[in-house]
N, C-alpha and C positions, 0 to 999 in steps of 0.2 A: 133603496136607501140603506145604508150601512149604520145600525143605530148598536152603539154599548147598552143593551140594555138588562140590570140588576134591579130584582127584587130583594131587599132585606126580611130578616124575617122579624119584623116589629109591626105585625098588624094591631089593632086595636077595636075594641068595639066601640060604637056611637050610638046611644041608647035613643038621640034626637031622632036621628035618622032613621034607625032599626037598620043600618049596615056596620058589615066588616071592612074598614077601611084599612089598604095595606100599599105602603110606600112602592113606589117603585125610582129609578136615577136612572136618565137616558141620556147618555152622555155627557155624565157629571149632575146633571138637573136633576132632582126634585119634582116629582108630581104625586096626586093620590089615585090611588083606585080605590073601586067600591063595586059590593056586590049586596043587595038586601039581603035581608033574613028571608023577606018573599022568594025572591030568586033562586037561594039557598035550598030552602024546603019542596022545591017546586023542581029542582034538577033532582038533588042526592035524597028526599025523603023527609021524615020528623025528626027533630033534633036540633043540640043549640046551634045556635049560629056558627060561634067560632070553633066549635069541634067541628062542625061539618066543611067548614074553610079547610082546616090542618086537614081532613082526614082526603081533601080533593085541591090540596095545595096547586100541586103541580099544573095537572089541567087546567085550574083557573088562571094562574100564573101565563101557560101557556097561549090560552085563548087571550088575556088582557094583550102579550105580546106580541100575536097579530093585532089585534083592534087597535096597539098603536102602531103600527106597521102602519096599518091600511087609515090612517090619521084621524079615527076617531074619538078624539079626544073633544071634550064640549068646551062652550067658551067659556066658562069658569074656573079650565084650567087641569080638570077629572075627567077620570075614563070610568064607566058605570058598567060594568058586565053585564048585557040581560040576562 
């Protein structure tokens, strides 16, 4: 599958949820990702959330970009990094 797929860099944090939520457009569209602060702390170490997002941009970035490749994407619409 041949997908445009752009991450801007306007993540944001959700104190609801304890994730870093960060846009991604695939083929014009609109969707969210998300990765916990569990997640977070649990790959790269202690530290806040959205520093340790910037500081492992890319690779998360990367890895959401296959998981929507390979179309997992949930029915609400989100792709959740484990």
């Amino acid at each position: 599958m041949n997908q445009a797929i752009q991450f801007p860099d306007r993540e944001t944090w959700d104190a609801q949820q304890q994730a870093v939520i960060f846009p991604v457009q695939i083929n014009g569209m609109g969707m969210n990702c998300a990765i916990s602060q569990e997640a977070l702390r649990a790959r790269f170490g202690e530290g806040e959330a959205m520093a340790l997002f910037v500081a492992h941009r890319w690779d998360l970035e990367d890895e959401a970009e296959t998981l929507i490749r390979d179309d997992r994407i949930d029915n609400q619409g989100w792709l959740w990094l484990p």
